[in-house]
Residue frames as qw, qx, qy, qz and C-alpha x, y, z in Angstrom:
[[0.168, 0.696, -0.632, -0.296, -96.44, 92.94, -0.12],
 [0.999, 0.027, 0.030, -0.019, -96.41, 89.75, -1.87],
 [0.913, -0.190, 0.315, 0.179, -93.35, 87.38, -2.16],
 [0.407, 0.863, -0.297, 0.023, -90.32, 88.62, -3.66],
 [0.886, 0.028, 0.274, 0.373, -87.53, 86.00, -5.21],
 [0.303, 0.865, -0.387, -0.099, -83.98, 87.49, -6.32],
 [0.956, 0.188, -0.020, 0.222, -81.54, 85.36, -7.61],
 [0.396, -0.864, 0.292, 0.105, -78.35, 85.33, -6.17],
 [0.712, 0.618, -0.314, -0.109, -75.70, 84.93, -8.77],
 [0.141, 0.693, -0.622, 0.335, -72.51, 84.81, -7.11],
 [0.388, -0.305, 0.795, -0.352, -73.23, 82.32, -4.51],
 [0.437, -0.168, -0.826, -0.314, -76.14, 80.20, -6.72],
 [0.014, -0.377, -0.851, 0.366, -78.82, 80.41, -4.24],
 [0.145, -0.508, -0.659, -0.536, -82.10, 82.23, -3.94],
 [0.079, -0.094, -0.567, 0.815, -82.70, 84.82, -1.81],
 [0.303, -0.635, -0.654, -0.280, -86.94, 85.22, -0.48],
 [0.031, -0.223, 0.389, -0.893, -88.65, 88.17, 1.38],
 [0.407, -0.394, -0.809, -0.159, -91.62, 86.81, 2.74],
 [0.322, -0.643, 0.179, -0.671, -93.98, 88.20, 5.26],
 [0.142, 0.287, -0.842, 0.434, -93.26, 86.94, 9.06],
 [0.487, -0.395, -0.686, -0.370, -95.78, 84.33, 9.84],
 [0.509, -0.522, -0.459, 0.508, -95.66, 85.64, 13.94],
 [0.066, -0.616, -0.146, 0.771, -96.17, 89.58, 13.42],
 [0.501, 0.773, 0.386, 0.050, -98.02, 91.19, 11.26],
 [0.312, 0.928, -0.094, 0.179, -96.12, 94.13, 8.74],
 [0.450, -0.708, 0.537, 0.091, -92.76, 92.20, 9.48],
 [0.818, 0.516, -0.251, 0.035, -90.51, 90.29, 6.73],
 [0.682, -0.399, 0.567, 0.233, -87.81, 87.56, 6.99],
 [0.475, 0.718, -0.469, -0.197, -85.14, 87.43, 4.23],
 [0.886, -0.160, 0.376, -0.218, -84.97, 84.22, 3.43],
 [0.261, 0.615, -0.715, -0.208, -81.51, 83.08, 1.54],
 [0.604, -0.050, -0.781, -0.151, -82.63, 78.97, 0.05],
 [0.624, -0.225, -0.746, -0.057, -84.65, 78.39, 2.68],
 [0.559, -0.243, -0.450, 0.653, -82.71, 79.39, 5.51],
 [0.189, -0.901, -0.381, -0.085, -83.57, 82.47, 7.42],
 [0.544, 0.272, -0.158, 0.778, -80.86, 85.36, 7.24],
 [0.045, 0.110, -0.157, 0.980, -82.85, 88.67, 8.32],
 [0.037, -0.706, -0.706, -0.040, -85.94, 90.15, 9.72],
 [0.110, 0.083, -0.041, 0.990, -87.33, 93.74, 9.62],
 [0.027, -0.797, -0.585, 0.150, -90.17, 95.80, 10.94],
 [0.133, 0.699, 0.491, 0.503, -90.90, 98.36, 8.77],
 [0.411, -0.820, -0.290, -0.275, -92.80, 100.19, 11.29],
 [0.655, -0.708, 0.260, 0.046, -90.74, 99.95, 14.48],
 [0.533, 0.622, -0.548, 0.169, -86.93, 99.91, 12.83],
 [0.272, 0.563, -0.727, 0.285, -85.37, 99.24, 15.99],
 [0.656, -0.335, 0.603, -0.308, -86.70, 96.20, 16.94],
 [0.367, 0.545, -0.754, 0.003, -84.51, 93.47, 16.20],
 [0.906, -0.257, -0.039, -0.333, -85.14, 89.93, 16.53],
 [0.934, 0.135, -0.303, 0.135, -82.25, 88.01, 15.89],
 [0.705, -0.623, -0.119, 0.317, -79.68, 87.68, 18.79],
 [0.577, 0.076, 0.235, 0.778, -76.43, 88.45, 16.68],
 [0.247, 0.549, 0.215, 0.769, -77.87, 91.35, 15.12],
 [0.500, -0.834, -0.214, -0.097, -79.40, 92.53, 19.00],
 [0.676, -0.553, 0.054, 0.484, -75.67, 92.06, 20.55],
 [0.399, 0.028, 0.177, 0.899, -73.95, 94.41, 17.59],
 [0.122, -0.749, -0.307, -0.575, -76.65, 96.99, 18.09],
 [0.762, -0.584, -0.165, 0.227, -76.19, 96.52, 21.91],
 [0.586, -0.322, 0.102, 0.737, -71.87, 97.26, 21.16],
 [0.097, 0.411, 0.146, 0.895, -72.70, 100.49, 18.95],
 [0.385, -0.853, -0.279, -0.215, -75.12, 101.71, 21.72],
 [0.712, -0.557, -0.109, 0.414, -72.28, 101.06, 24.11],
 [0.600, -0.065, 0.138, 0.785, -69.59, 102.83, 21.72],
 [0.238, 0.370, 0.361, 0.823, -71.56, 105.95, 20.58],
 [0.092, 0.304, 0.393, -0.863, -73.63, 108.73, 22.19],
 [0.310, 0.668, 0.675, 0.055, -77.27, 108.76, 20.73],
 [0.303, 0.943, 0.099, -0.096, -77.50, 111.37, 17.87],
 [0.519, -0.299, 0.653, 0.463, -73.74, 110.78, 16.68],
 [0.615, 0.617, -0.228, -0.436, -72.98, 111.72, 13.18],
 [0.813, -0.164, 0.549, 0.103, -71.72, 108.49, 11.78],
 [0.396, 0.558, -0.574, -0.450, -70.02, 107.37, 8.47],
 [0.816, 0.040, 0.556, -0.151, -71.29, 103.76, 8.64],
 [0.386, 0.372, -0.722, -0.438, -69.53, 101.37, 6.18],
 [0.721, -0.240, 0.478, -0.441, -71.68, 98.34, 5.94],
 [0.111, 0.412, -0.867, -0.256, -69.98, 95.10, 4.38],
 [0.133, -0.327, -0.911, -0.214, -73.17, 92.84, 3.27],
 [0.358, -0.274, -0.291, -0.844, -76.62, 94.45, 2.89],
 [0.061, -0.270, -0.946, 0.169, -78.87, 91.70, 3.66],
 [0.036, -0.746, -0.660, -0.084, -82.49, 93.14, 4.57],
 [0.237, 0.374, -0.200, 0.874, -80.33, 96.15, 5.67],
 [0.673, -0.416, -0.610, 0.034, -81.59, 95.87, 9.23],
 [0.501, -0.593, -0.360, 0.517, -79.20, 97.73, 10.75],
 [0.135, 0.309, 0.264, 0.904, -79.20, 100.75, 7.81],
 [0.375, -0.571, -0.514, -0.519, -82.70, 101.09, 9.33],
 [0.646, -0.683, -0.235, 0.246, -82.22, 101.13, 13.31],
 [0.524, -0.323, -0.030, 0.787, -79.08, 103.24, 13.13],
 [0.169, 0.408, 0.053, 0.895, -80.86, 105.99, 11.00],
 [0.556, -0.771, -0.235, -0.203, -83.82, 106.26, 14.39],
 [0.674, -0.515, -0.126, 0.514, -80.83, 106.02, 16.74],
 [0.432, -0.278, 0.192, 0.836, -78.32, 108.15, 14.56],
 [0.521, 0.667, 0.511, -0.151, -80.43, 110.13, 12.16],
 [0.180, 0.918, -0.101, -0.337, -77.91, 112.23, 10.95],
 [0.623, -0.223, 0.687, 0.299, -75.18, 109.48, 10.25],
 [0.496, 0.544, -0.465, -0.492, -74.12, 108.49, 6.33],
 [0.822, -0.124, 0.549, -0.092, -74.50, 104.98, 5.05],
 [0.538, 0.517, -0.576, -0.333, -72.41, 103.37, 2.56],
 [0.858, 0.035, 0.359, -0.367, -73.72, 99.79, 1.63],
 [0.110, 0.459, -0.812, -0.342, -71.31, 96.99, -0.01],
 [0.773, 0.182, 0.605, -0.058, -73.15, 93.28, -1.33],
 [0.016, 0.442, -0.658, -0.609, -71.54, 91.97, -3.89],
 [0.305, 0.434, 0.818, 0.223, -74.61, 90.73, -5.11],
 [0.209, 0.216, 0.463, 0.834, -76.08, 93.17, -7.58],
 [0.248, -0.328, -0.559, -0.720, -79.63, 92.60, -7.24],
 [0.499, -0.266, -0.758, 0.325, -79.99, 92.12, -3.77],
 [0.125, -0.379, -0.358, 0.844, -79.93, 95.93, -1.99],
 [0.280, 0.029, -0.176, -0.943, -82.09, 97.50, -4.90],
 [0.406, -0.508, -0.743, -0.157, -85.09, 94.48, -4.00],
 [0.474, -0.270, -0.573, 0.612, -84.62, 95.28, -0.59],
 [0.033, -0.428, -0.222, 0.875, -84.98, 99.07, -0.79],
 [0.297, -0.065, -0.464, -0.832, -87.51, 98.83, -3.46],
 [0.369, -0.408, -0.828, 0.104, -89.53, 96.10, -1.41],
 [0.588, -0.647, -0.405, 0.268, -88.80, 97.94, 1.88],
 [0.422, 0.707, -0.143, 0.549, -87.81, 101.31, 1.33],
 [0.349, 0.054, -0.438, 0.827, -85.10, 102.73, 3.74],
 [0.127, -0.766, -0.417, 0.473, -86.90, 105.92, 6.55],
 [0.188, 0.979, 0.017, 0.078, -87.13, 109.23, 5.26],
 [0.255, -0.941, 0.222, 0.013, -83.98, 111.01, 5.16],
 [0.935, -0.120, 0.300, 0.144, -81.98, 108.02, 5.08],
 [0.175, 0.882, -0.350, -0.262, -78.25, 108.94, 3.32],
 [0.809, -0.097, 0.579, -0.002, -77.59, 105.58, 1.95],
 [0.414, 0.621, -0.563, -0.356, -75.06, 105.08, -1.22],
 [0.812, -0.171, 0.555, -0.060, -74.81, 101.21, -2.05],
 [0.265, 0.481, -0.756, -0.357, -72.02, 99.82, -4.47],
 [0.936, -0.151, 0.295, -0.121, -72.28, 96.10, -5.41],
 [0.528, 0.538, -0.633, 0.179, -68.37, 94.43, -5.54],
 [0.786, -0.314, -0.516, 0.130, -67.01, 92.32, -3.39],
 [0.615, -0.728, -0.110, 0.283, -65.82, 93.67, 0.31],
 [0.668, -0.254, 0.222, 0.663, -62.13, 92.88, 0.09],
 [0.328, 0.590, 0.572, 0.466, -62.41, 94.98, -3.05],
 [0.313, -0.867, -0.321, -0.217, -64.33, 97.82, -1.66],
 [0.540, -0.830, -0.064, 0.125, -62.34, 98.38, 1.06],
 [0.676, -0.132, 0.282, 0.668, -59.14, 98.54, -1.12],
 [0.363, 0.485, 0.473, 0.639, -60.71, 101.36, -3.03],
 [0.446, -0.886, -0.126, 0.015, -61.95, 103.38, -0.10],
 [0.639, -0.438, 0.281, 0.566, -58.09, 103.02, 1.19],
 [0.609, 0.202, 0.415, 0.645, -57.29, 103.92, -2.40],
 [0.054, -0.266, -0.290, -0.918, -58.84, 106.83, -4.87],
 [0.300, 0.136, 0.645, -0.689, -61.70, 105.87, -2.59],
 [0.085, 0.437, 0.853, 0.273, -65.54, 105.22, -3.70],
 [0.056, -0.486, -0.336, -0.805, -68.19, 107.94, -5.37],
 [0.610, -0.597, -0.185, -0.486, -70.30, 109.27, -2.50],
 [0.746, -0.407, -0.330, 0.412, -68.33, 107.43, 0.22],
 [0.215, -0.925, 0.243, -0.196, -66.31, 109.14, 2.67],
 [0.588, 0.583, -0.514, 0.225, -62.35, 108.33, 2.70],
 [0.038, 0.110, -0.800, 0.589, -62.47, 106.96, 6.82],
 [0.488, -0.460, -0.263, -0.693, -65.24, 106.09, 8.60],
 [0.162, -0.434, 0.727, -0.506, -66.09, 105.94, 12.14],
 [0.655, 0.029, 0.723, -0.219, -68.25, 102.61, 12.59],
 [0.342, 0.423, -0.749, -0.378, -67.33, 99.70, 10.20],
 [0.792, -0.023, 0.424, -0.439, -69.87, 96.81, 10.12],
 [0.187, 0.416, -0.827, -0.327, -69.00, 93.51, 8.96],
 [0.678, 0.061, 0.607, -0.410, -71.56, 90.38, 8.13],
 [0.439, 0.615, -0.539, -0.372, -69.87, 88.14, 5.55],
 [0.106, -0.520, 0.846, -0.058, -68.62, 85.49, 7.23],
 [0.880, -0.023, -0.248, -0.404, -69.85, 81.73, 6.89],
 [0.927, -0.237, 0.286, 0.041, -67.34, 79.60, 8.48],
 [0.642, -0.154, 0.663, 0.353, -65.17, 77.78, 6.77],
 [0.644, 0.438, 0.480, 0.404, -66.71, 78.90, 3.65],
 [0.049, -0.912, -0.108, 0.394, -66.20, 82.04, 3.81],
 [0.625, 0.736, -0.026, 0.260, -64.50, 83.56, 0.46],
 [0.773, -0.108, -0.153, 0.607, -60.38, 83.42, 1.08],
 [0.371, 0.226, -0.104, 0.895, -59.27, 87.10, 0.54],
 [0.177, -0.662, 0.221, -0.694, -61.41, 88.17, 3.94],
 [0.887, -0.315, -0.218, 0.258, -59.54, 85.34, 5.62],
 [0.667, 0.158, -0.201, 0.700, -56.34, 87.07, 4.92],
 [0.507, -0.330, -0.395, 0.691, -54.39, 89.72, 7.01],
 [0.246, 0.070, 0.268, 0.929, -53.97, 92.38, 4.39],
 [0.264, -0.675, -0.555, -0.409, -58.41, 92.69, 4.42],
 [0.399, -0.779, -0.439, 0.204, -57.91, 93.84, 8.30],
 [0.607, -0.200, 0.109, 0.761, -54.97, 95.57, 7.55],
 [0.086, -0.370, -0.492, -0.783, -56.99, 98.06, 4.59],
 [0.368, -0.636, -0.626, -0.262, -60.03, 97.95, 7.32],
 [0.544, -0.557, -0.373, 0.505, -57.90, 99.17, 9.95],
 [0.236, -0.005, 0.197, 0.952, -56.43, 102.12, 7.76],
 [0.011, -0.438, -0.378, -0.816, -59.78, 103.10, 6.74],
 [0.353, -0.714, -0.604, 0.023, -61.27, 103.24, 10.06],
 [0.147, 0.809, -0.073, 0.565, -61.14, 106.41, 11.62],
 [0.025, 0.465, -0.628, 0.623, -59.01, 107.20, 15.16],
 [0.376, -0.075, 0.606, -0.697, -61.78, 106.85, 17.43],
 [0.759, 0.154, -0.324, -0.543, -64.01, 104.46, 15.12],
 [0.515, -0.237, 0.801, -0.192, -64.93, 100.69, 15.82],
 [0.430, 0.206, -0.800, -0.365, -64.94, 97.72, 13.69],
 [0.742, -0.072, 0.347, -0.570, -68.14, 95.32, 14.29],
 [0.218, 0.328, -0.889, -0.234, -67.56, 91.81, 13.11],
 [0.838, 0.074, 0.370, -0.394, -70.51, 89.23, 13.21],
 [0.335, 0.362, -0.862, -0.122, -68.72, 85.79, 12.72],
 [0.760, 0.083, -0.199, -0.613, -70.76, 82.83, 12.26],
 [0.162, 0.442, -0.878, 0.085, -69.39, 78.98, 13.48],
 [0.748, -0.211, -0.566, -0.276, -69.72, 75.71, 14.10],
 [0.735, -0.647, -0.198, -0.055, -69.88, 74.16, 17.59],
 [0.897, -0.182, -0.075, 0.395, -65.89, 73.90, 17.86],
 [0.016, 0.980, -0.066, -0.185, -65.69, 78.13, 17.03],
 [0.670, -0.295, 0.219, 0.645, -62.29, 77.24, 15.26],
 [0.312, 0.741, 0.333, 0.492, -63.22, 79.92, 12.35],
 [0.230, -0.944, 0.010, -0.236, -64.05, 82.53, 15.13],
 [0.621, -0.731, 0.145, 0.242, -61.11, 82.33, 17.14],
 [0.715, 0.064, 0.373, 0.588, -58.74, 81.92, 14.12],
 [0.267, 0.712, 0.355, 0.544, -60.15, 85.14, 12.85],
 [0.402, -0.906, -0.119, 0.051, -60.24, 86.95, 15.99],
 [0.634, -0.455, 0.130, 0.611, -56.28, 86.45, 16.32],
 [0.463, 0.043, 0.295, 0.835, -55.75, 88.02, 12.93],
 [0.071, -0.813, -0.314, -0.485, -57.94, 90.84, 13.49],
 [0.723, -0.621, -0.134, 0.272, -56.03, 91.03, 16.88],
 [0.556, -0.312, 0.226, 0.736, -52.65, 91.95, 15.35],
 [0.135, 0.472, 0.297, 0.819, -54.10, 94.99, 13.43],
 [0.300, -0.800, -0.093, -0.512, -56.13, 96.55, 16.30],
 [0.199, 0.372, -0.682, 0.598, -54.87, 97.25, 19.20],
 [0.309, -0.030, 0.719, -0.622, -57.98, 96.76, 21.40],
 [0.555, -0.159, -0.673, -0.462, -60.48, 93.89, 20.22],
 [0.479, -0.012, 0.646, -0.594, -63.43, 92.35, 22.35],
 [0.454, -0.361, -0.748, -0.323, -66.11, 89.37, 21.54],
 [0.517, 0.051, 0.454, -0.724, -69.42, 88.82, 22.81],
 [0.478, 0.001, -0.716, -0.509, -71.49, 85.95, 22.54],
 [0.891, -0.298, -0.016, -0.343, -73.51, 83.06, 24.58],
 [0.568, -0.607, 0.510, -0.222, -71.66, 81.84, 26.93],
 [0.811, -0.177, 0.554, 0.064, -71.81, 78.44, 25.33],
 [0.655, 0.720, -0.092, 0.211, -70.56, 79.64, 21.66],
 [0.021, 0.889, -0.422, 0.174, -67.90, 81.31, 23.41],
 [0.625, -0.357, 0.688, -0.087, -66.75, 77.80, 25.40],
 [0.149, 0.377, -0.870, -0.280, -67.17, 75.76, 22.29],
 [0.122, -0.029, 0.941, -0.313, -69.92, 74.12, 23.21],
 [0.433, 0.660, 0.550, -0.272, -72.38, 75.15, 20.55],
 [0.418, 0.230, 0.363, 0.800, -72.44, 76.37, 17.21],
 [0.108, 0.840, 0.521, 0.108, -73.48, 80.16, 16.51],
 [0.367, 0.810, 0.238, 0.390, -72.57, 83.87, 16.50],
 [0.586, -0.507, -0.286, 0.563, -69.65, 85.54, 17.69],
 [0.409, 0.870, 0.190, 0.201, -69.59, 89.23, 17.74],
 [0.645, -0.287, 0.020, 0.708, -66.10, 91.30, 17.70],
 [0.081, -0.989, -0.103, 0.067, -65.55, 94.88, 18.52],
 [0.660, -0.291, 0.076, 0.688, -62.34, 96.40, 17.86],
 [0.260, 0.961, 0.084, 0.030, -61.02, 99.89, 17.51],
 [0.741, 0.329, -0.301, 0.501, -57.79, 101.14, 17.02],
 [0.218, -0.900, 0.141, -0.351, -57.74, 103.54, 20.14],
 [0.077, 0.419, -0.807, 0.409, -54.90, 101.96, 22.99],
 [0.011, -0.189, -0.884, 0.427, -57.52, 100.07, 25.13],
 [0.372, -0.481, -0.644, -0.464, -60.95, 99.62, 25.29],
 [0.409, -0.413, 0.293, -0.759, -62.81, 101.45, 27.92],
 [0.031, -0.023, 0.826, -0.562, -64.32, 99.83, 30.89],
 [0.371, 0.206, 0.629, -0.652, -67.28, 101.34, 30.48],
 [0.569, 0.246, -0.575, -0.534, -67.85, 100.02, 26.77],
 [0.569, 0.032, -0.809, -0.143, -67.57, 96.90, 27.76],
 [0.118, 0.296, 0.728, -0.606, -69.69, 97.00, 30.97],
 [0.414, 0.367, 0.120, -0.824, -72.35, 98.40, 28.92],
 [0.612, 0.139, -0.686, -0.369, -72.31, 95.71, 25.97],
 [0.254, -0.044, -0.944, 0.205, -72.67, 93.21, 28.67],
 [0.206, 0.190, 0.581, -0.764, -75.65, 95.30, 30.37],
 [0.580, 0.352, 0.065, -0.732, -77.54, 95.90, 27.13],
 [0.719, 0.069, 0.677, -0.144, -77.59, 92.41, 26.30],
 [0.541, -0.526, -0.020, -0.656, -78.93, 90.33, 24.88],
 [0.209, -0.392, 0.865, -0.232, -78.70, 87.55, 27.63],
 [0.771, -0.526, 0.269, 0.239, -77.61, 85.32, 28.44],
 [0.525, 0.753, -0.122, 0.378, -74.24, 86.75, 26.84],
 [0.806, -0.507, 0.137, 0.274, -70.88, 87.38, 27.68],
 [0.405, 0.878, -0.201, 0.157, -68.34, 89.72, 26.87],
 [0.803, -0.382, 0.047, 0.456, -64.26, 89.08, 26.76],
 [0.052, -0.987, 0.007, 0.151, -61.94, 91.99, 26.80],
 [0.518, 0.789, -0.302, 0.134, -58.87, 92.84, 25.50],
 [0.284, -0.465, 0.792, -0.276, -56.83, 91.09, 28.88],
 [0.778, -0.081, 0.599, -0.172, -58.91, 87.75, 28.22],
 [0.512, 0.618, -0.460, -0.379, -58.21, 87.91, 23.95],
 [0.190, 0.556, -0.801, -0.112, -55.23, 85.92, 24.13],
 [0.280, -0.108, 0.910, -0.285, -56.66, 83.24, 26.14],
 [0.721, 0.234, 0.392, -0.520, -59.85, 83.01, 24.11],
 [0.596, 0.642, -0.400, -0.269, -58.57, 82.67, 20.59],
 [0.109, 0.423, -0.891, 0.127, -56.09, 79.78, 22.56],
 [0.646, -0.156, -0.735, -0.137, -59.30, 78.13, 23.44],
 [0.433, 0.010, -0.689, 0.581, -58.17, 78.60, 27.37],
 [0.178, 0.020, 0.249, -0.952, -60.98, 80.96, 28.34],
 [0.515, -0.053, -0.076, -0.852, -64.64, 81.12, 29.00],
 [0.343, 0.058, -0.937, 0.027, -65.12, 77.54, 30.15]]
């Protein structure tokens, strides 16, 4: 496959699949420059990057292999984990938001999806999306769904209206009882983004968890926190013994008793 350039309207950048100069029949989605995704074709569920290892890791922990799923997935990217979750889940439905246009039909024209794959993909923004689901709902979607992936965030820049309350508030309604909300949130060294977000994703689920490196979590590095929450009463035990077993490490998971204290900053030193 040769080189394949898609302009990315909405943000003004430039998004590159390129093959992966360290494994053969592997491709890094490359967004100006910067390196967003990788995929292997061949062998879906191996997963290089750490972030996207530690929210595969918390859906191993929260689901039983072979699980029908209703996967909502809130940014496309190389669709990385559309692929690994249809080998794990095979029977599962995917519905695919990027509010870039041209971005999910490269992707699955580049790199088409596995066989079988049940994969509807809108392109609007999240916030959007998930008001419309909550509403009259969206063609082909399903009106709840039990695992809700999120991978939007940038920091500070992140776009205001899935800063605000009312986005978790719509995310929580549409998740189903027993369903979990993944959150891959992105920061600099001082994690004030993540921890500002965590609280207000706190006061709409009742049981939230992060995971991250040890030093992301302390503040003492910039990079990727991830955040589980569902709306059941309390996160099992053995969820969150299990995200911490299946890595990867060096990683570190805080539960729903350490929350308060992380988001205050007062934890994980």
């Amino acid at each position: 496959m040769t080189n394949l350039k898609v302009p990315l309207k909405y943000v003004g950048k430039t998004a590159a699949l390129v093959p992966d100069r360290f494994e053969t029949d592997t491709y890094v989605l490359m967004i100006d420059g910067a390196e967003q995704s990788h995929v292997n074709p061949r062998q879906p569920l191996s997963i290089r990057y750490e972030y996207l290892q530690r929210i595969d890791a918390a859906i191993q922990a929260a689901f039983a292999p072979g699980d029908r799923l209703r996967v909502l997935h809130l940014g496309a990217g190389a669709l990385t984990l559309v692929r690994a979750l249809q080998v794990r889940y095979p029977h599962s439905q995917h519905t695919v938001v990027d509010i870039e246009p041209e971005l999910i039909e490269a992707m699955c024209s580049a790199l088409p999806l596995p066989d079988a794959t049940r994969c509807h993909s809108f392109s609007m923004d999240a916030a959007q999306a998930v008001r419309e689901v909550r509403g009259a709902g969206l063609p082909g979607a399903p009106d709840s769904f039990d695992l809700i992936i999120v991978d939007i965030f940038h920091g500070a820049d992140t776009a205001p209206q899935l800063q605000v309350s009312t986005f978790y508030a719509d995310l929580s309604a549409v998740l189903a009882p027993e369903g979990w909300l993944m959150v891959n949130i992105g920061d600099e060294a001082d994690q004030s983004f993540a921890r500002s977000l965590t609280k207000t994703i706190t006061s709409h689920f009742p049981s939230v968890a992060v995971a991250a490196h040890p030093d992301v979590l302390a503040a003492r590095s910039s990079g990727n926190t991830i955040l589980a929450a569902t709306n059941d009463t309390e996160i099992l035990a053995d969820f969150l013994s299990l995200w911490q077993q299946t890595g990867p490490q060096p990683g570190q998971v805080v539960g729903p008793a350490e929350i308060k204290n992380y988001v205050s900053g007062r934890s994980a030193k």
